[in-house]
N, C-alpha and C positions, 0 to 999 in steps of 0.2 A: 744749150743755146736757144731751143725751141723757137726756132723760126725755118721759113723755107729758104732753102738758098741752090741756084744750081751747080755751083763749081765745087769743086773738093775743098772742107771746112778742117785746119788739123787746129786742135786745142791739148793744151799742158796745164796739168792739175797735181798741186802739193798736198797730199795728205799723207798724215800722220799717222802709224799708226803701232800698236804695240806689236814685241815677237810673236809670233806663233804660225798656223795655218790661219788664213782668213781667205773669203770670201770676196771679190771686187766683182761689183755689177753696172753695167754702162745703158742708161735705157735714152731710143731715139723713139722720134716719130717716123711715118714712111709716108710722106705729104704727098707726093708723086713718084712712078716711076719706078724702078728697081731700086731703090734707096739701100742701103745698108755699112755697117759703122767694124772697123776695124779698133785695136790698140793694144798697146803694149806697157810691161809696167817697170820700170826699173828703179832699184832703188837710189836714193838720192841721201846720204849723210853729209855731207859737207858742211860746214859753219854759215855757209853763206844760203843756205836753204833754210837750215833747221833752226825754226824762232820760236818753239813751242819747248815750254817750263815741265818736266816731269812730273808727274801725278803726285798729289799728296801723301805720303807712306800713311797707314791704317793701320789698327791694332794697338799702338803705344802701349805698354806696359812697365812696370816697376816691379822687380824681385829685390830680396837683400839677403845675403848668405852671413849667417854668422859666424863659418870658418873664418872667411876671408876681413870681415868686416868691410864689404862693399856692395854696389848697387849694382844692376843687372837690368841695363834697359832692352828691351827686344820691340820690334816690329814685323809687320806682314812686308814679304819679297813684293819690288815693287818687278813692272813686267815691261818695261819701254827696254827698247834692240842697242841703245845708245845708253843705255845706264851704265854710270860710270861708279857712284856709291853713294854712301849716305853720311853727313854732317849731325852730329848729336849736340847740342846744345843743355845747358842748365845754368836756372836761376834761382833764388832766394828769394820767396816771399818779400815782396815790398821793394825788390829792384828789379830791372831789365834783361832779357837775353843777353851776354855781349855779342858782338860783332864775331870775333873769334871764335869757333865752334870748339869744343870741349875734345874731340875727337874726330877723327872722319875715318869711315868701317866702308869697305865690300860687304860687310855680313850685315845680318837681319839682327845683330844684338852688339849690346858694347856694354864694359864690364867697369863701372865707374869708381874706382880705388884711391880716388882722391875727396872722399867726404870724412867729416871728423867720424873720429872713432871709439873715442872714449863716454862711459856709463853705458844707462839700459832705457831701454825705450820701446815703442811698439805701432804698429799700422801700415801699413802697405797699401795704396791704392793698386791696384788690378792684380799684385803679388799675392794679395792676402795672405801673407805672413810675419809673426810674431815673433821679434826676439832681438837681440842687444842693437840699439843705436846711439845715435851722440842724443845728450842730455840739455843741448842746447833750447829743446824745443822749437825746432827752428821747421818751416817747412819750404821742402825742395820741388819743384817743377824741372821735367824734363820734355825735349820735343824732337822730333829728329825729321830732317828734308831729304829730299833725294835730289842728285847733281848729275845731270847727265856730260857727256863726253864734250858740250862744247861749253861745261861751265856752265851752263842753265840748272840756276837752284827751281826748287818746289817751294811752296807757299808751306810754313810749318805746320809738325802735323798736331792731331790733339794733345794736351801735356798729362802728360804719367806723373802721378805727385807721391809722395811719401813725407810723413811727415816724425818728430821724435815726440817721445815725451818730455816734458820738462822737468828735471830733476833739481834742478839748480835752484835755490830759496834766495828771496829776496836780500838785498842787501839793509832795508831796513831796520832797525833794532831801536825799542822802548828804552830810553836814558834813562837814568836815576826813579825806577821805577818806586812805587813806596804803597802803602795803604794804612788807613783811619779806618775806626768803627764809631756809628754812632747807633740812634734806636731804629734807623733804613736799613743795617746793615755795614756791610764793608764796603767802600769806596777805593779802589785801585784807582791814582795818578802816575804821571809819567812823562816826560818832558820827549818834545817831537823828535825824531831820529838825524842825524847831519846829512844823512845818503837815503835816497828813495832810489828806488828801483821801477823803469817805467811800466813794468807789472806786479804791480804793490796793489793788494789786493781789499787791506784791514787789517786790525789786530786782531788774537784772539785770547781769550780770558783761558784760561786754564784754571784748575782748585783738586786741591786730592789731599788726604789726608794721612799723604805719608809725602817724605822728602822725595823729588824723581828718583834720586839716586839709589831708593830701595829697587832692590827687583822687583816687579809686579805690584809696581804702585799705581794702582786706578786714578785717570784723570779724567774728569770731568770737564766741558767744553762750558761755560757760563757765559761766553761772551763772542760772538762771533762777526769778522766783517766791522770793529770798532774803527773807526776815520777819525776819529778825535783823542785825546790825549787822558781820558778819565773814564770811568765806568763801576756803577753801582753794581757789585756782584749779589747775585742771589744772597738768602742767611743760611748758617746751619746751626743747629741748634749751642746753645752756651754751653760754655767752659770747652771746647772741644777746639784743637789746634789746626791751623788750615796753611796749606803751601799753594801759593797763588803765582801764575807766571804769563808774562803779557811777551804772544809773541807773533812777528809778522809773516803773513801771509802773502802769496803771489796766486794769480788766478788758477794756476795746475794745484794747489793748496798743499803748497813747498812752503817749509818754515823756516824762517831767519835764525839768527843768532838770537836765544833768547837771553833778558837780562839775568840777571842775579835774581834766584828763590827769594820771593816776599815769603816771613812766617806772622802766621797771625793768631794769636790765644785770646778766641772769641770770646768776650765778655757777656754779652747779651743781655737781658734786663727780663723780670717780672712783672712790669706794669702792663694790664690789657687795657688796650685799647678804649676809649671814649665811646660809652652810647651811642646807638646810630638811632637817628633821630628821624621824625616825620614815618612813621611805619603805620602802616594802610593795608588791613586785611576787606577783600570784598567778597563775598559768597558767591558762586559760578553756579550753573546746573553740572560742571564737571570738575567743581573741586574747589578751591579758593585762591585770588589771586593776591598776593604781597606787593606792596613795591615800599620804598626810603630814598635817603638823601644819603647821598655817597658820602663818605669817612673820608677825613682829613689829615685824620693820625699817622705819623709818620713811622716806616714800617708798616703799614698796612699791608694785607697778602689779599686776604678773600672775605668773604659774609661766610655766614655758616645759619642756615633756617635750623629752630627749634619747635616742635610742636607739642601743645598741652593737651591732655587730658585728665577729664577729674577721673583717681582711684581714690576710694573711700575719704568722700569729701576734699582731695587734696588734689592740687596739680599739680603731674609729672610729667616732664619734658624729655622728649628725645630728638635726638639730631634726625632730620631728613636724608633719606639715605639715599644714595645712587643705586640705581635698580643691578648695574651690572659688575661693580667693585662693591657690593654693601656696605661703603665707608659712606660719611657722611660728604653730603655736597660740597665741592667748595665753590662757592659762587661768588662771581666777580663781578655783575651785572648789577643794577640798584630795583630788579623787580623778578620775581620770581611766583610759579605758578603749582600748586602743590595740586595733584590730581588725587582724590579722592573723593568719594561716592558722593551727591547732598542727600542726606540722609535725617539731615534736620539735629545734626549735633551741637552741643556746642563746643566753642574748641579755641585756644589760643595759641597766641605763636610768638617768638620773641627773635628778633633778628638781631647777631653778633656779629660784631668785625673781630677779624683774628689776624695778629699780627705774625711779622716771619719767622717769630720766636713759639707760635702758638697759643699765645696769652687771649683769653679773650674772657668776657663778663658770663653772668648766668642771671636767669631771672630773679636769682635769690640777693645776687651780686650789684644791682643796677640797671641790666639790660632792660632793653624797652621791650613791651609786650603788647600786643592787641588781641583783643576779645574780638569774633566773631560766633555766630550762630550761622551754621550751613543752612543750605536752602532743603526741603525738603520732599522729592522727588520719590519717595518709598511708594506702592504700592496701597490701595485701599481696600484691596484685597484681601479676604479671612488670609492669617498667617500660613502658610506652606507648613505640612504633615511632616514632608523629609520623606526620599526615596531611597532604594536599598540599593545606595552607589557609594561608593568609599570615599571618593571625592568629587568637587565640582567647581570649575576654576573657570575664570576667561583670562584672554592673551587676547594683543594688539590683533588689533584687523579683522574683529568677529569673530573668534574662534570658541568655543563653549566647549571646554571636554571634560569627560567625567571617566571614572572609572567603578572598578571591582562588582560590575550588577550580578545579582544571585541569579542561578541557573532555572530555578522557578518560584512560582509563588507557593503558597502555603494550601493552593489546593491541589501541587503537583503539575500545575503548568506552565511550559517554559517561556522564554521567554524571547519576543517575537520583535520587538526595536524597542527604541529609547525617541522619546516625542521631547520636543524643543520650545516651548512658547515665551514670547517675550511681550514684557508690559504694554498696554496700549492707554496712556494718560488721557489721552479722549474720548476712547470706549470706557474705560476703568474695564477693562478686560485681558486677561492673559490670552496671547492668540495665537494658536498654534503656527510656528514657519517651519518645522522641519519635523520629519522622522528616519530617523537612523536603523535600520537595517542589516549592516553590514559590520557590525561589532569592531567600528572602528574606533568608538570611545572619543568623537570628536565632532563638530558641526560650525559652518562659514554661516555667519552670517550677512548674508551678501548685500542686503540693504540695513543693517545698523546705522539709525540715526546719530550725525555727527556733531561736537561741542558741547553735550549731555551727561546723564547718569542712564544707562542702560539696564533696567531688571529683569530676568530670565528666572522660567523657574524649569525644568528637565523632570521628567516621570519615566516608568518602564513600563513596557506595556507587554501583554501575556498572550500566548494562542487562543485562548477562553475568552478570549475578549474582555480583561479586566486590566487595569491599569492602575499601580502602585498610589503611592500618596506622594504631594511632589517637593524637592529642593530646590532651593532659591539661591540666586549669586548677580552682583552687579557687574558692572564693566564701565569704567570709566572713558568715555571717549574724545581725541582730538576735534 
């Protein structure tokens, strides 16, 4: 009340409060006089007192047993003197709590034996565990209130989910499926399905080169996520028979009913491809760059670079090779960049379209070729002696390693590191950046000039203070 008053002041106060021992503290002022405060606490349940809603239950959880094939929701004990129990609720993704609670429990759990039960499935939120549910794909929310003794619900509490997997395949299916070949290849059509399913995902292309119906026939996926009604499959090579089959997908990637095995006895063809035209070699300091005019031939797959050089007067060509499959490139871009030294060679190149069959020209055949002269970046340098290492290589990112150095020189003394110098185009001097020490057979070079041709030549050097005759190696760099 916090005010002074002189006669005897009585006041009545509702509070709430849960079971247990507690604590009640009454504080006054003593404004005059011998003041001091008496009271008494008694409790009060009756309906016509108690207007306060029960604590929200905590904890919400989901378990699933797969003896039983049912759900298992649990919650934390709530603690109000007047709890009466607790109301369980559940709904279905995409609709409402009903009104009607699913259950009403005294206990801290309820054991839900009315969800589907058929197939297999998996995920439990707060259960974390794995193992058969219905197939529906469907996901479930649970929530549970607590009700005390006058009928006073709780505000619901967090929802416990669980959800299935989906096993169930779309109900759409490719009508009167069929396939053509022509020189693109095979063309799978298919007329649209009468029933879609609102999680219809795409078609997908299937090809194997056995009927499904063998055991352990490899299928290959050619076509995936198709929404239209036709599709170009990949080639394989001629005369070779192919089983193709279009079928539909649902987002969990459940397959429909697939149509009738398409068989196909690929014909394929021998004509390579048409010239590719406009071909433009230009000299780099790190190699030479190509570009053309993209192919129009139908079946077209990739280019394929050829590089010449003259052997005893003649020019032989060989494909460009991928540094980390040793096949040749296959290049689908209309410009490509060949890194090799400028060393001032000369050198030609012939760019091929190869179709899906393989076919493609040669320079002997047609193919178009360009003549270039590299730039030349060598060294003006007397030639390099050659030092007493087995080998001498560079790798991406500066690295210069060498191997097999003899244990001494020729006057019996050994040997004391291996010295690094690399060309300097403005001095016309080799300049020493490193010496190696540590017989690791390697060296960073941490400032290697970048977009270039890199020369390096490596020596060995001896206790006696003498140092071998040196070897030479470039390094082409980005």
């Amino acid at each position: 009340m916090w005010k002074n008053v002189a006669p005897t002041v009585s006041k009545t106060v509702n509070v709430t409060i849960p079971s247990g021992k507690h604590s009640l503290r009454v504080d006054f002022v003593n404004w005059t006089g011998a003041a001091n405060v008496k009271f008494a606490y008694t409790p009060r349940t009756s309906a016509t007192v108690d207007k306060v809603k029960p604590l929200v239950p905590t904890g919400t959880t989901v378990t699933y047993s797969t003896a039983t094939t049912s759900t298992k929701v649990s919650w934390a004990k709530n603690k109000e003197m007047d709890l009466a129990g607790y109301r369980v609720y559940r709904r279905l993704k995409g609709t409402s709590y009903p009104a009607k609670p699913i259950a009403t429990t005294t206990s801290t759990s309820y054991t839900d034996t009315t969800v589907p039960k058929d197939g297999n499935g998996d995920t439990l939120s707060g259960g974390g565990y794995s193992g058969p549910l219905p197939q529906t794909g469907d996901i479930y929310y649970y929530v549970v209130t607590a009700v005390d003794t006058h009928g006073h619900e709780s505000a619901a509490s967090g929802a416990a989910m669980y959800y299935t997997r989906d096993l169930t395949g779309p109900v759409d299916t490719a009508l009167n499926a069929r396939a053509s070949e022509s020189e693109a290849g095979v063309t799978l059509t298919w007329d649209a399905s009468e029933r879609t399913s609102h999680d219809f995902a795409g078609y997908s292309i299937f090809r194997s080169r056995q009927p499904r119906t063998v055991p352990g026939a490899q299928r290959e996926e050619v076509g995936k996520g198709v929404k239209g009604t036709t599709f170009p499959t990949p080639p394989r090579h001629p005369a070779s028979r192919n089983y193709y089959g279009v079928v539909a997908l649902d987002h969990a990637g459940n397959g429909g009913t697939p149509p009738q095995e398409i068989t196909v006895a690929v014909t394929g063809n021998t004509t390579a491809p048409a010239p590719v035209t406009g071909v433009t070699a230009t000299p780099k300091k790190n190699g030479v760059t190509l570009s053309w005019e993209a192919s129009n031939t139908p079946g077209f797959d990739h280019y394929r670079v050829l590089r010449g050089t003259l052997v005893d007067g003649q020019w032989a060509y060989t494909p460009v090779q991928d540094p980390w499959t040793l096949r040749p490139r296959e290049i689908t871009a209309t410009t490509f960049h060949d890194a090799v030294p400028a060393d001032g060679q000369q050198a030609r190149y012939g760019v091929v379209a190869v179709d899906q069959y393989g076919n493609q020209l040669t320079p002997d055949t047609g193919a178009t070729v360009a003549e270039v002269t590299e730039l030349d970046l060598r060294p003006t340098a007397p030639p390099a002696t050659g030092a007493p290492l087995s080998y001498l290589g560079t790798s991406l990112g500066g690295r210069i390693s060498w191997g097999g150095t003899s244990d001494k020189n020729e006057n019996g003394s050994r040997v004391s590191g291996v010295a690094v110098h690399r060309w300097n185009p403005e001095t016309e001097t080799f300049d020493l950046i490193g010496v190696d020490d540590s017989s690791a057979g390697y060296w960073w070079d941490s400032s290697q000039p970048a977009g270039t041709t890199v020369y390096y030549r490596v020596t060995v050097r001896y206790e006696d203070g003498t140092e071998s005759g040196a070897s030479q190696t470039a390094a082409v760099t980005d």
